[in-house]
N, CA and C atoms as an extended XYZ file, in Angstrom:
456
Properties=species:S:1:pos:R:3:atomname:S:1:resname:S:1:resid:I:1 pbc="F F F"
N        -6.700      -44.079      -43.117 N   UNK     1
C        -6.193      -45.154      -42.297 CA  UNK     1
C        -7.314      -46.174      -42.111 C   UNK     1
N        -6.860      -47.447      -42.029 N   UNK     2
C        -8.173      -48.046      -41.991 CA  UNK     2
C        -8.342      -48.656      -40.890 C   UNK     2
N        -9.683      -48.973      -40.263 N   UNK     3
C        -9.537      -49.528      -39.058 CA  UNK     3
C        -8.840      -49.888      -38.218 C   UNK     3
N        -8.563      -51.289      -38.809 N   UNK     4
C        -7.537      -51.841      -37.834 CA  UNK     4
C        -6.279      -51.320      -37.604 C   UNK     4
N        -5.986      -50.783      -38.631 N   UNK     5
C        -4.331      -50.036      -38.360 CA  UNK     5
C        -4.897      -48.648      -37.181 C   UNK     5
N        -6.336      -48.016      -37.528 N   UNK     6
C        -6.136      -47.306      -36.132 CA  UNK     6
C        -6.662      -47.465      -34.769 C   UNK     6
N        -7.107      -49.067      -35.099 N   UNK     7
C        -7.255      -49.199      -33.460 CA  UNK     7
C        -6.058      -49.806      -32.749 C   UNK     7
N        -4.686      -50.289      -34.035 N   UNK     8
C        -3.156      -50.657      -33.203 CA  UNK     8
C        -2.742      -49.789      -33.452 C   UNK     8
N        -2.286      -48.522      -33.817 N   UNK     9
C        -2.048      -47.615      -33.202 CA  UNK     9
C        -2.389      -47.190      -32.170 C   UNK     9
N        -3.875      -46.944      -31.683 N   UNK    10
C        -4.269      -46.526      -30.964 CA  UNK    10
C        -4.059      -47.341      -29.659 C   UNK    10
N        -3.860      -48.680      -29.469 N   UNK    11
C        -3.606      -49.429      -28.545 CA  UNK    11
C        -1.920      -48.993      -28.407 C   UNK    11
N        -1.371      -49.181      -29.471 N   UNK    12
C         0.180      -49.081      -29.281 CA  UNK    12
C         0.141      -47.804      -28.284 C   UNK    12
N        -0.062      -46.164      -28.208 N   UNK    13
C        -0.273      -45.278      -27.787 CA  UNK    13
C        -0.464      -45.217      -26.485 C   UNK    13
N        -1.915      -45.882      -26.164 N   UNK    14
C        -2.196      -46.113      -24.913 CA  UNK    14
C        -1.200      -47.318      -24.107 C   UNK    14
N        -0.725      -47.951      -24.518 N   UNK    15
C         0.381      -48.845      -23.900 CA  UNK    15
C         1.821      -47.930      -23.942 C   UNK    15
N         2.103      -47.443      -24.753 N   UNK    16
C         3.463      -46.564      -24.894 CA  UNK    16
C         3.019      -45.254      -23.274 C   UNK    16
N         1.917      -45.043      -23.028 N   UNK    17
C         1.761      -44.128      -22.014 CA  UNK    17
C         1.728      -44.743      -20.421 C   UNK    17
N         1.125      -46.142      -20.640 N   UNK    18
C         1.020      -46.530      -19.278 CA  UNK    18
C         2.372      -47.110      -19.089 C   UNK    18
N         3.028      -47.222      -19.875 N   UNK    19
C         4.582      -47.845      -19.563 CA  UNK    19
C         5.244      -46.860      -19.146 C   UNK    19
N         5.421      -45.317      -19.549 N   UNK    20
C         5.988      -44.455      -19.209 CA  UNK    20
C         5.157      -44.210      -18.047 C   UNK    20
N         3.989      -43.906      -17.654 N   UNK    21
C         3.407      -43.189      -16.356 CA  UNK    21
C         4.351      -44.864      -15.345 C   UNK    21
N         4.355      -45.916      -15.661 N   UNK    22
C         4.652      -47.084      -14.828 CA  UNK    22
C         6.287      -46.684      -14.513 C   UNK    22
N         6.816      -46.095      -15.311 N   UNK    23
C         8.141      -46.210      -15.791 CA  UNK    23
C         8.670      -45.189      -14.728 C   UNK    23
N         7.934      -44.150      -14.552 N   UNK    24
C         7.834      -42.778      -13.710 CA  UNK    24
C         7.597      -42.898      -12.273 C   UNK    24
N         6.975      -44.065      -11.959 N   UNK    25
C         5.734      -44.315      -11.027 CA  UNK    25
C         7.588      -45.286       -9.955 C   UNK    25
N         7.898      -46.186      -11.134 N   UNK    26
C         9.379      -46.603      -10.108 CA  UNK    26
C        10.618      -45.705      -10.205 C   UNK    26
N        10.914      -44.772      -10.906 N   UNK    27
C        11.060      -44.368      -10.720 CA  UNK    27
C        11.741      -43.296       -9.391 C   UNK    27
N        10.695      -42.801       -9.276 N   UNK    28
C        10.731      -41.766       -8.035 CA  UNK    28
C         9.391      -42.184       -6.990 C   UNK    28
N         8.831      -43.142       -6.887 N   UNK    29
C         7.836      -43.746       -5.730 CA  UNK    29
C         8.372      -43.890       -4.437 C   UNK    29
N        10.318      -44.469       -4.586 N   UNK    30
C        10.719      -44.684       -3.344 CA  UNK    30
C        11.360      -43.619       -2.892 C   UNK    30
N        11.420      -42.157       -3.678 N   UNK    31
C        12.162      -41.068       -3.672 CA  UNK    31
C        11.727      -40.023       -2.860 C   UNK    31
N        12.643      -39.748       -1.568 N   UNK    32
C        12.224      -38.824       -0.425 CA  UNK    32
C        13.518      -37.676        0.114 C   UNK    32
N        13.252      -36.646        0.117 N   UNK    33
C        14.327      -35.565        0.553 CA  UNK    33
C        13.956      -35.498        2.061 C   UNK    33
N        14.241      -35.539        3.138 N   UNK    34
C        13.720      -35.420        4.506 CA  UNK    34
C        14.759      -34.110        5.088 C   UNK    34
N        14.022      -33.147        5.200 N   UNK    35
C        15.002      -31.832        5.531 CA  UNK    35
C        14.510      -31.569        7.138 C   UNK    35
N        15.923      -31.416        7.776 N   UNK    36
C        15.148      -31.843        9.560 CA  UNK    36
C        15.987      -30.270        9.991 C   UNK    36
N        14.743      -29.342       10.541 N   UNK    37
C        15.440      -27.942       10.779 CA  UNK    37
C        15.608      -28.463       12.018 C   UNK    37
N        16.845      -27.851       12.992 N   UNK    38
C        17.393      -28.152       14.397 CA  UNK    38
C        17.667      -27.031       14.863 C   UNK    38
N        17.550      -27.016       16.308 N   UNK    39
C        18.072      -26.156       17.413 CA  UNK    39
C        17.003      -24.788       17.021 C   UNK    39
N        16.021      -25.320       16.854 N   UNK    40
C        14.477      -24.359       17.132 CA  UNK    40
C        14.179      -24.143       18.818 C   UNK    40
N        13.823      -22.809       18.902 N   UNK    41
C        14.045      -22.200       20.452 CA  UNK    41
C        13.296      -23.220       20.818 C   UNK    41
N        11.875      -23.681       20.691 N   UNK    42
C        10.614      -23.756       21.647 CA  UNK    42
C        10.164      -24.798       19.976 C   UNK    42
N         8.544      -25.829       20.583 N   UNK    43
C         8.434      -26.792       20.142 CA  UNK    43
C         6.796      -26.009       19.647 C   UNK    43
N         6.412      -24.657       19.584 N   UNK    44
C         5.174      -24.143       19.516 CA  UNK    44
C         5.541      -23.996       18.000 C   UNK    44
N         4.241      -24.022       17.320 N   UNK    45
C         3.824      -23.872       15.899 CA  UNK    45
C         4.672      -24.790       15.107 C   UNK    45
N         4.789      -24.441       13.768 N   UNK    46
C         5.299      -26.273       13.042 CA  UNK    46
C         6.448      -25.394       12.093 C   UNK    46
N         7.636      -25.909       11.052 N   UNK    47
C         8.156      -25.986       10.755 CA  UNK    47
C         7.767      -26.034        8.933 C   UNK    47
N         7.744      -24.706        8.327 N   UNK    48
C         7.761      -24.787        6.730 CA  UNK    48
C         9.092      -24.854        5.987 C   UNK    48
N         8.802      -25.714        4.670 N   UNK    49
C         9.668      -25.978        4.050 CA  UNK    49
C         9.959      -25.700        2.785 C   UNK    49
N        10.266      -25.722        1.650 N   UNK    50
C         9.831      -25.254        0.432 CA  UNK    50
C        11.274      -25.833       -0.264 C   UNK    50
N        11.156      -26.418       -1.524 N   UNK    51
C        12.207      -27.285       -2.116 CA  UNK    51
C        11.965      -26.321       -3.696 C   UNK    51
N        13.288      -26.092       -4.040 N   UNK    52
C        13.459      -25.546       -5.227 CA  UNK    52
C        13.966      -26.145       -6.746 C   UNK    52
N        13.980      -26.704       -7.794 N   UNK    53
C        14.643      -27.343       -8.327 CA  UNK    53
C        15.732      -26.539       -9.419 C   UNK    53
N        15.699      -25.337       -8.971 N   UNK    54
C        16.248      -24.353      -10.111 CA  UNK    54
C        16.339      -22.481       -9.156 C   UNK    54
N        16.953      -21.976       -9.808 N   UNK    55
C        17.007      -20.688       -9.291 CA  UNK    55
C        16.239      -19.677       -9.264 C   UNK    55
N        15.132      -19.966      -10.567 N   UNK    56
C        13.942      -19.424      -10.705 CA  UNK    56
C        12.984      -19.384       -9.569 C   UNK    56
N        12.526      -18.095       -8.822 N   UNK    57
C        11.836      -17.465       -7.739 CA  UNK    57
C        12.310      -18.343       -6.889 C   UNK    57
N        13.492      -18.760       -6.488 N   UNK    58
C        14.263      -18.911       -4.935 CA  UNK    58
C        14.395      -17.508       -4.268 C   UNK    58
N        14.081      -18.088       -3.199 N   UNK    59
C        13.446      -18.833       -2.513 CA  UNK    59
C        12.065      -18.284       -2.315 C   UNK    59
N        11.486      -17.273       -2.823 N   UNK    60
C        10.261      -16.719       -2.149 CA  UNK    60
C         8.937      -17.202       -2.923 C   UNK    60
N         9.179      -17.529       -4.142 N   UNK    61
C         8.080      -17.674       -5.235 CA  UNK    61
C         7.476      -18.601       -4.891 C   UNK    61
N         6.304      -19.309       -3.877 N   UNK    62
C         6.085      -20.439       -4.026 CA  UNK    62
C         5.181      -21.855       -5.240 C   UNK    62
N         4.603      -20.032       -6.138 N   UNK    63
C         4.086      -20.835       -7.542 CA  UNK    63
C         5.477      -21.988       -7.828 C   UNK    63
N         6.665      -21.384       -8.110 N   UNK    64
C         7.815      -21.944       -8.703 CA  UNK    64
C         8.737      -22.908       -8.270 C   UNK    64
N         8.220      -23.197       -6.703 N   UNK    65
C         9.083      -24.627       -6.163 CA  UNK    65
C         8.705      -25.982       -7.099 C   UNK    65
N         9.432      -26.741       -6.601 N   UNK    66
C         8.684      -28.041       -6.703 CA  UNK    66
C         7.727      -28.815       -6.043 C   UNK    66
N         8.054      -28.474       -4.367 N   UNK    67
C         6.980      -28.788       -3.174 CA  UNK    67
C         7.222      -28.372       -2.162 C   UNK    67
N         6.262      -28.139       -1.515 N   UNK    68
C         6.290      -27.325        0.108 CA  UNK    68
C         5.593      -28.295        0.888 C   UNK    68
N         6.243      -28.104        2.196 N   UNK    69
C         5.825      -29.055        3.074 CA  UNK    69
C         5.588      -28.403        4.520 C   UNK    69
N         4.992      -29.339        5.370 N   UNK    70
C         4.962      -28.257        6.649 CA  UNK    70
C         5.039      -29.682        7.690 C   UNK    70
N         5.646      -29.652        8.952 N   UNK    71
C         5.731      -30.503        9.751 CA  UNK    71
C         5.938      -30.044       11.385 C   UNK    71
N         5.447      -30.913       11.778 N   UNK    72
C         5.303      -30.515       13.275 CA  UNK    72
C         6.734      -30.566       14.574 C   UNK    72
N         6.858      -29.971       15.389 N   UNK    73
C         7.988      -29.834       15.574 CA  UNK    73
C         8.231      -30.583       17.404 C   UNK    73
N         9.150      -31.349       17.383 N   UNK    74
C         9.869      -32.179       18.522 CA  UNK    74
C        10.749      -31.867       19.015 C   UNK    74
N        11.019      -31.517       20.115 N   UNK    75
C        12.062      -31.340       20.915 CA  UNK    75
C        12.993      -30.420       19.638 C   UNK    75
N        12.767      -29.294       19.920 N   UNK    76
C        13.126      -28.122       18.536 CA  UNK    76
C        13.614      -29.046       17.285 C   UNK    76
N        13.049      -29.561       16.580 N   UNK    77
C        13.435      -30.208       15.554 CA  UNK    77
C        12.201      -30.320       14.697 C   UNK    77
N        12.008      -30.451       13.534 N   UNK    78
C        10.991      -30.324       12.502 CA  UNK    78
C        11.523      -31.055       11.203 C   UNK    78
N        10.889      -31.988       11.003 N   UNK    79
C        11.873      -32.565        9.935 CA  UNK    79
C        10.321      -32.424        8.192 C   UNK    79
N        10.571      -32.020        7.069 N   UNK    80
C         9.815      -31.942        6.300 CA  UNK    80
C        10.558      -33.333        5.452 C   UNK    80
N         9.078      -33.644        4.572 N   UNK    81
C         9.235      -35.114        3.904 CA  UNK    81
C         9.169      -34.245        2.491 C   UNK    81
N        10.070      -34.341        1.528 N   UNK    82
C         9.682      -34.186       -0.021 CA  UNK    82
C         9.685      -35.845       -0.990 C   UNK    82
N         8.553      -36.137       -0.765 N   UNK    83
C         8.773      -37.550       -1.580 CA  UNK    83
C         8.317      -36.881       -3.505 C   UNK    83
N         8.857      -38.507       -3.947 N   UNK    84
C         8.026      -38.590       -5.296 CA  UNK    84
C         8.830      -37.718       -6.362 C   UNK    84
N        10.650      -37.281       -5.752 N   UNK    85
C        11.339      -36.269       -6.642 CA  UNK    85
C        12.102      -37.080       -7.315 C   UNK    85
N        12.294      -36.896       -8.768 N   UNK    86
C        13.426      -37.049       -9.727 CA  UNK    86
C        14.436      -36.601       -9.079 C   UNK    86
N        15.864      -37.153       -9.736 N   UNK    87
C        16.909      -37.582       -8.991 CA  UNK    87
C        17.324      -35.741      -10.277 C   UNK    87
N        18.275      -34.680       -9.070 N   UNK    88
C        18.646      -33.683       -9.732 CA  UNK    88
C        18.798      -32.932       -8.997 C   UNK    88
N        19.238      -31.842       -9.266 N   UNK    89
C        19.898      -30.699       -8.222 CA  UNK    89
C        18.711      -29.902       -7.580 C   UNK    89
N        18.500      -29.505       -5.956 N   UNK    90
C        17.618      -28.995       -5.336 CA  UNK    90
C        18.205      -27.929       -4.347 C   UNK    90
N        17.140      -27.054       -3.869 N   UNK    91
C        17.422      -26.006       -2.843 CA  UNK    91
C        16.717      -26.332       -2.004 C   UNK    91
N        16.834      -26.050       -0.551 N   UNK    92
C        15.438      -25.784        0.460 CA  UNK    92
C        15.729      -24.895        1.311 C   UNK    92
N        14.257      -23.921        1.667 N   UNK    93
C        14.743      -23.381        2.597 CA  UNK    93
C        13.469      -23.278        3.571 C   UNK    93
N        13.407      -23.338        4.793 N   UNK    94
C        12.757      -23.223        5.991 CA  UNK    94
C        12.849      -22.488        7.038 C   UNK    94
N        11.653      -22.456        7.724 N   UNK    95
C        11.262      -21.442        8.829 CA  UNK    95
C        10.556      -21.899        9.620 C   UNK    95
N        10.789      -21.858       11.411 N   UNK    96
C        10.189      -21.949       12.444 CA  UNK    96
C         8.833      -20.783       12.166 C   UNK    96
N         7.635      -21.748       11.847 N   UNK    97
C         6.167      -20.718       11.696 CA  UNK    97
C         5.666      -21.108       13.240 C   UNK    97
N         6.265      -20.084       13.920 N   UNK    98
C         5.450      -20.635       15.462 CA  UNK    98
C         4.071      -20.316       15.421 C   UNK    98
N         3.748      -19.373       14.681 N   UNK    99
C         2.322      -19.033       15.137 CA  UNK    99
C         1.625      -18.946       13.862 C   UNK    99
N         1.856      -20.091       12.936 N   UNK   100
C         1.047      -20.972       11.996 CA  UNK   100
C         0.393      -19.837       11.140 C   UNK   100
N         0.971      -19.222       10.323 N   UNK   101
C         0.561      -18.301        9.728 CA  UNK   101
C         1.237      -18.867        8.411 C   UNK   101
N         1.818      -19.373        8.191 N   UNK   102
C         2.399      -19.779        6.975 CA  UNK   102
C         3.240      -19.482        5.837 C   UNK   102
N         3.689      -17.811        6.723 N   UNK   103
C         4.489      -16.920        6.121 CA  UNK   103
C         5.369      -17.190        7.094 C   UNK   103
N         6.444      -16.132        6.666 N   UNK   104
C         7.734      -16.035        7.577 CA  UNK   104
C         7.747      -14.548        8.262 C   UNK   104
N         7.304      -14.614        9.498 N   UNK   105
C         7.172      -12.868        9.955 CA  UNK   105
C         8.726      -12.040       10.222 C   UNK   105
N         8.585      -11.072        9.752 N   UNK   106
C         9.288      -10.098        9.329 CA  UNK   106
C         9.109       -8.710        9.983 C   UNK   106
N        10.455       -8.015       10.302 N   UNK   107
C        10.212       -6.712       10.329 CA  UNK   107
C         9.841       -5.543        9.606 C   UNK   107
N         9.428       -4.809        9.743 N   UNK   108
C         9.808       -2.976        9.200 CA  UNK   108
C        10.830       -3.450        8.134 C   UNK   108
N        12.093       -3.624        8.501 N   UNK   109
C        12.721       -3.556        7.030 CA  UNK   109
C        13.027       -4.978        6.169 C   UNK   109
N        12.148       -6.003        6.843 N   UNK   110
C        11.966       -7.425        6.171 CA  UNK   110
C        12.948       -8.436        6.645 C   UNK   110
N        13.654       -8.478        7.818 N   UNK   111
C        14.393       -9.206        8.151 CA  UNK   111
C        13.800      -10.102        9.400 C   UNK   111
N        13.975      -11.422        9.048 N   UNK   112
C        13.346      -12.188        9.500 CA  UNK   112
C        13.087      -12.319       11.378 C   UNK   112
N        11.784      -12.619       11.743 N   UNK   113
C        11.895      -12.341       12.970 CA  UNK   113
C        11.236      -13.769       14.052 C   UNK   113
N        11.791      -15.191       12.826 N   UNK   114
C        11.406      -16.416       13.484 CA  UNK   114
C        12.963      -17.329       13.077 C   UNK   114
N        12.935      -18.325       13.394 N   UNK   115
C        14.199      -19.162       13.127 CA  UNK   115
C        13.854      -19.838       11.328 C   UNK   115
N        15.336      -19.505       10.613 N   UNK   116
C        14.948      -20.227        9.092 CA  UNK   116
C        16.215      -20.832        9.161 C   UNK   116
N        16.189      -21.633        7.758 N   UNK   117
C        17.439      -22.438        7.679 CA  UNK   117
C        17.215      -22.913        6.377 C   UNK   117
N        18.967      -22.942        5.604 N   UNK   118
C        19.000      -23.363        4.468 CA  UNK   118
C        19.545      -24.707        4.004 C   UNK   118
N        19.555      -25.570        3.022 N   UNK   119
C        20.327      -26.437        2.650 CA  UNK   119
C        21.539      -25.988        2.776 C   UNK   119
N        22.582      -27.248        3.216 N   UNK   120
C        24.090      -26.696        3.085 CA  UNK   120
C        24.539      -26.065        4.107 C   UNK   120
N        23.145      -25.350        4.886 N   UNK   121
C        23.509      -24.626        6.133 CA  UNK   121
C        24.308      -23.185        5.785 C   UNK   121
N        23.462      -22.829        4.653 N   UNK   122
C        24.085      -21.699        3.632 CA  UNK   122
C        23.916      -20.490        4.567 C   UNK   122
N        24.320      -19.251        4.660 N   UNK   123
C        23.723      -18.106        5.602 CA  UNK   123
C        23.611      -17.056        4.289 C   UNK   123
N        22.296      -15.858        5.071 N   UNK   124
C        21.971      -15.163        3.969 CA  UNK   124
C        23.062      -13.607        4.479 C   UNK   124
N        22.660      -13.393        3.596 N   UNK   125
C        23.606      -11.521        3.258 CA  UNK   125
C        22.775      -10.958        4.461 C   UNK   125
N        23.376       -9.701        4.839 N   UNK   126
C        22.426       -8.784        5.821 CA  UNK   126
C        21.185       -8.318        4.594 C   UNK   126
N        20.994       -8.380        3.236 N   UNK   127
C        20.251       -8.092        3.325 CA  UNK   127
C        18.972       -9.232        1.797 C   UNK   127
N        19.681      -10.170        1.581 N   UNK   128
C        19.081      -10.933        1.312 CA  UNK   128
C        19.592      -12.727        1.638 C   UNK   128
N        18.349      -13.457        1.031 N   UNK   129
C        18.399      -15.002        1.766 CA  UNK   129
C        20.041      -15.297        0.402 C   UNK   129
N        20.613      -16.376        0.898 N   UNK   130
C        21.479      -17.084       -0.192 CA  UNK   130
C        21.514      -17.300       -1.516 C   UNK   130
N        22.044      -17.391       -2.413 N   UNK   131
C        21.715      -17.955       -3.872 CA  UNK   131
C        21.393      -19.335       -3.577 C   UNK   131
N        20.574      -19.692       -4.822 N   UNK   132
C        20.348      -21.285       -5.004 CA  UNK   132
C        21.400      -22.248       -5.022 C   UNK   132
N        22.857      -21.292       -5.919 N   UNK   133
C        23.809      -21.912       -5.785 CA  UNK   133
C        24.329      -22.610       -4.564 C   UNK   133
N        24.138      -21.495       -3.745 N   UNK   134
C        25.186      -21.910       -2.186 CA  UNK   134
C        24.170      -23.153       -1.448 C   UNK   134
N        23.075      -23.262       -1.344 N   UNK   135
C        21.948      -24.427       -1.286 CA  UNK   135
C        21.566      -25.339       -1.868 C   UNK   135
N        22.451      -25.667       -3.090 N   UNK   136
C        22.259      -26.325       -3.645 CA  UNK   136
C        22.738      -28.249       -3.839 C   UNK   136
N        22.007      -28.495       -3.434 N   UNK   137
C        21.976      -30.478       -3.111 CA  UNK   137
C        21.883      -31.160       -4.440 C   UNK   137
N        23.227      -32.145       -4.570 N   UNK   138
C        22.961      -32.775       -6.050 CA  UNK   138
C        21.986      -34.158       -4.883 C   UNK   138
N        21.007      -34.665       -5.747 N   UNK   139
C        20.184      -35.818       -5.456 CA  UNK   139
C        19.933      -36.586       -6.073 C   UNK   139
N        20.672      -38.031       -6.561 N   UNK   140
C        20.956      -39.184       -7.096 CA  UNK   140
C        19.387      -39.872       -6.913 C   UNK   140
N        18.208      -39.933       -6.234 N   UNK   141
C        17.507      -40.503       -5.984 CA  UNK   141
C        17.594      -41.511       -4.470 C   UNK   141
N        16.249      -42.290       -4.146 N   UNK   142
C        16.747      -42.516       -2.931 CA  UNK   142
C        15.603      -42.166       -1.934 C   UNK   142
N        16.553      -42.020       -0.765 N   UNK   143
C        16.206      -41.359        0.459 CA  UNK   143
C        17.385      -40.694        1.144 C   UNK   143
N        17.298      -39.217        1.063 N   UNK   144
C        18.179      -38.231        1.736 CA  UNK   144
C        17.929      -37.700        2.712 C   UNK   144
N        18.716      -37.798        3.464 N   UNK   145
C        18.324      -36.644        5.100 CA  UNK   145
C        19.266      -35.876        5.329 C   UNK   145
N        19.104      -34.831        4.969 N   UNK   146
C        19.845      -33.306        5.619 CA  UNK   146
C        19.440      -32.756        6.688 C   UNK   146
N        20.438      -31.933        7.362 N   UNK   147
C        19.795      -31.168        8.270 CA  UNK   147
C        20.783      -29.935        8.153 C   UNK   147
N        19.489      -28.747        8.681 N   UNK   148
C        19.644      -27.458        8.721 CA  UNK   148
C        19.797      -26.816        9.991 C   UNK   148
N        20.601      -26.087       10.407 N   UNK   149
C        20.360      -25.672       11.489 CA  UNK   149
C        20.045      -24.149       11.622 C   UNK   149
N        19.228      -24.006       12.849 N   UNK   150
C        18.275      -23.076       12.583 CA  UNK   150
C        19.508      -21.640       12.624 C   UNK   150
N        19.149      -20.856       12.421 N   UNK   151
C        19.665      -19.367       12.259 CA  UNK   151
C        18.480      -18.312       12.865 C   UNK   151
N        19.243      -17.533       13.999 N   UNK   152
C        18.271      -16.854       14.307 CA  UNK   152
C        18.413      -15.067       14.125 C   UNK   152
């Protein structure tokens, strides 16, 4: 190849990438899921969130979300921000972490022993959380606000 043909390629390349990172960048820049858990007993410790884009390790895996969030909580209410998402089908699910541990505390036989809540306002089995299916939010892009209400 001779020079000049590979330094326009090479320009073509680097322009073919910043158009797509630009392309990406409007995209989903103005793109926010706002998931607001409600009717939390008490306003102590903050509110985790965790957004799924697929069924793969729902809900517990947190390598496998798309983003987790954590937010502070008002007059029992906690609302988490997921910005910066492609427009496509999502899960979330959340938990009153009163005492900021960042897990979800649990009994002896693993059943939850703080307030959680799903998209859809899905409820889990006596002995596991919902499918992704039943939580599952189509999301056009945007700005969305759901709310969950807490389950205790």
């Amino acid at each position: 190849m001779k020079p000049a043909r590979g330094l326009a390629f090479l320009f073509a390349l680097l322009l073919s990438c910043g158009i797509s990172s630009h392309a990406h960048a409007q995209c989903c820049g103005g793109n926010v899921i706002r998931a607001s858990l409600v009717g939390l007993p008490n306003n102590k410790g903050r509110v985790g969130c965790i957004i799924f884009n697929s069924a793969d390790g729902w809900p517990r895996d947190r390598t496998k979300a798309a983003q987790q969030a954590r937010a502070p909580i008002r007059n029992g209410t906690g609302t988490c921000e997921f910005k910066g998402l492609p427009p496509g089908t999502y899960a979330i699910a959340s938990f009153h972490d009163q005492y900021e541990t960042g897990k979800m505390k649990t009994n002896l036989l693993g059943m939850p022993q703080e307030a959680f809540g799903f998209s859809n306002d899905a409820k889990p089995s006596a002995i596991s959380p919902p499918p992704f299916s039943a939580c599952a939010v189509t999301y056009s892009g945007g700005v969305l606000n759901l709310t969950m209400n807490a389950q205790h």
